[in-house]
C-alpha positions in Angstrom: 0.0 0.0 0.0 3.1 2.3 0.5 4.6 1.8 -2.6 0.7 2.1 -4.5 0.1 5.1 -2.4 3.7 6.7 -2.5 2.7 6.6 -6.3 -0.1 9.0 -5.9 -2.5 6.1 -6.6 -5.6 6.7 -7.6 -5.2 10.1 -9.4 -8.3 11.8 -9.6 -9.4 10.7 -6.8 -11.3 13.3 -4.2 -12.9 11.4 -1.7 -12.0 8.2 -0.2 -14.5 6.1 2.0 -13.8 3.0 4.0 -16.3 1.1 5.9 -15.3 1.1 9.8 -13.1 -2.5 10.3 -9.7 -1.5 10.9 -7.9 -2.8 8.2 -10.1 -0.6 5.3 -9.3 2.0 7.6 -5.5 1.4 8.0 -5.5 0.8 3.9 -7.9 4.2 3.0 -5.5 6.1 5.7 -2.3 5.4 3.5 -3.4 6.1 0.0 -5.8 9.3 1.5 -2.3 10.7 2.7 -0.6 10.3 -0.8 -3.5 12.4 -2.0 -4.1 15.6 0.9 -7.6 13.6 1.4 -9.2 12.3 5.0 -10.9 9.6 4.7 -14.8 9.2 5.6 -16.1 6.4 7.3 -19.4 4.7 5.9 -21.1 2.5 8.6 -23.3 0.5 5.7 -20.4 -0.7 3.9 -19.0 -3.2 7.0 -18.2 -6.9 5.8 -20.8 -9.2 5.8 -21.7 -10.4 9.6 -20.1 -13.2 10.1 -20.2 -13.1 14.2 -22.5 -16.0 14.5 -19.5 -18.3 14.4 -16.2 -16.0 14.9 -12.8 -16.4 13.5 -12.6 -20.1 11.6 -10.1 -21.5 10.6 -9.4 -20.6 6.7 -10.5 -23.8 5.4 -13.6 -23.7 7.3 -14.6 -20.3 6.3 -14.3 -20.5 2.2 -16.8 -23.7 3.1 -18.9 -20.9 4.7 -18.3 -18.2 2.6 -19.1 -21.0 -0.8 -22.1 -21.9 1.0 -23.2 -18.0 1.1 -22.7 -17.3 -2.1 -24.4 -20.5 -3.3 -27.9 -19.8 -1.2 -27.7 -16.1 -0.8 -31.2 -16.0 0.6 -30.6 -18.4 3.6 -28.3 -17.5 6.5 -25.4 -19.8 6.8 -24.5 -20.9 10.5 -26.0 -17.3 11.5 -23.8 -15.7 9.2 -25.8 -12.0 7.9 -27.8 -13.3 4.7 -26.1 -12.2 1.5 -29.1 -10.3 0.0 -29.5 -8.4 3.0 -26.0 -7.4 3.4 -25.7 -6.5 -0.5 -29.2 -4.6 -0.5 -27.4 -2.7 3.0 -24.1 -2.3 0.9 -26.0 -0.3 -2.0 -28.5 1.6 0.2 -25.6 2.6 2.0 -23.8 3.6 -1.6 -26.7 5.2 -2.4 -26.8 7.6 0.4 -22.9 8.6 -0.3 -23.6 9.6 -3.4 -27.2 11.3 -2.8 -26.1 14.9 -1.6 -27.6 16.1 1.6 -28.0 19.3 1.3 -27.2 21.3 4.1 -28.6 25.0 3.9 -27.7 24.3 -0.1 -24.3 24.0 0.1 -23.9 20.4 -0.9 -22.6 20.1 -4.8 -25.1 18.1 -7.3 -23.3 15.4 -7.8 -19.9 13.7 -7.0 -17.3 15.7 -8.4 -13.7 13.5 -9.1 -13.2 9.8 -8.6 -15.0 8.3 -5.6 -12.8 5.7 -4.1 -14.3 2.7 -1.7 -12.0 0.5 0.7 -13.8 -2.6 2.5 -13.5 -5.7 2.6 -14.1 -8.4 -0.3 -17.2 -10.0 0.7 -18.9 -6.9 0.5 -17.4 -5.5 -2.2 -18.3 -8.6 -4.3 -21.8 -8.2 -3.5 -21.5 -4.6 -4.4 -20.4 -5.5 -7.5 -23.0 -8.1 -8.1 -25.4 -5.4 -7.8 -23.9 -2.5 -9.7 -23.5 -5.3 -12.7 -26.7 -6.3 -12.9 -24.9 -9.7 -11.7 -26.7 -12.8 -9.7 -25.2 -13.4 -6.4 -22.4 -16.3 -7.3 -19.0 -17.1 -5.8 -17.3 -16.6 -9.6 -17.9 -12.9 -9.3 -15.9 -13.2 -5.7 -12.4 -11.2 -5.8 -9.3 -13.4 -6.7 -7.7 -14.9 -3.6 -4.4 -12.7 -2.3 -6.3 -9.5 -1.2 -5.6 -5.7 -3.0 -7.9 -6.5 -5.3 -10.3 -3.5 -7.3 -13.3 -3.3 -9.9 -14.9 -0.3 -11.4 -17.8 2.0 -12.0 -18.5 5.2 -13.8 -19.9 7.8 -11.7 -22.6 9.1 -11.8 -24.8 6.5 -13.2 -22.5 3.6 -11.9 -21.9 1.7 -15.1 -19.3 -1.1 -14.6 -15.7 -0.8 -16.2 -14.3 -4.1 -14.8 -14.5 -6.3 -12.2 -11.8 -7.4 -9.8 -8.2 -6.5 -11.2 -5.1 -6.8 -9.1 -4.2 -3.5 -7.4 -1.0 -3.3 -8.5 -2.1 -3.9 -12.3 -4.4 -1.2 -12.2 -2.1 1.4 -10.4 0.6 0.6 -13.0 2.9 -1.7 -11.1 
């Protein structure tokens, strides 16, 4: 994230959200710096609830997170059901990008690149969504983290879906 953000990575961008975990924190906090921006935190955007069973064991949790993505209207072992945490995910999207307009001082619209950091649960349900895409484990982020996809704003038409970090930063 140093190197990305040392790179001035993303240019354009002028406003930078991350849902509250501590790790899209930590990662919006170092490329936010990079670009003069503070980072706003979007309650709505959190990973999928997953509290029902607590940390598994990696093995155990692509069984669980496979299972999720394969019966998105059921809850799995408690786990937050995946329509309901992608129809939370785009209200949530939708209320960043729906001005509120403060004694009419809010712009129209968003104004620059809007960049997102959470977590890739969340994000692929996001994506499902914005791409007019079924709920399905092949739309899930490669495995390794750092991973990106992209809309048009304001209408939120997709680019691509999930491309290495690095790849689309130049590296």
């Amino acid at each position: 994230m140093r190197v990305i953000a040392s790179l001035g990575w993303p240019a354009g961008t002028t406003r930078i959200i991350a849902s509250a975990e501590r790790r899209a924190r930590e990662t919006a906090a170092y490329l936010a710096e990079s670009l003069g921006l503070t980072v706003e935190i979007a309650e709505g955007m959190g990973e999928i609830d997953r509290s029902a069973t607590g940390h598994v064991p990696h093995a155990r949790h692509e069984e669980l997170a496979s299972a999720l993505f394969a019966h998105p209207e059921d809850s799995i072992e408690g786990w937050e059901r995946a329509v309901d945490a992608q129809a939370r995910a785009a209200d949530a999207l939708c209320r960043l990008l729906t001005p509120v307009r403060a004694g009419g001082t809010c712009p129209d619209r968003q104004v620059g690149d809007l960049l997102l950091v959470g977590h890739g649960g969340i994000g692929t349900l996001l994506w499902c969504h914005l791409a007019g895409r079924l709920i399905s484990r092949a739309e899930d982020q490669p495995h390794g983290g750092g991973q990106v996809w992209a809309v048009t704003l304001p209408d939120l038409v997709p680019v691509h879906s999930w491309r290495a970090m690095e790849t689309v930063a130049g590296l």
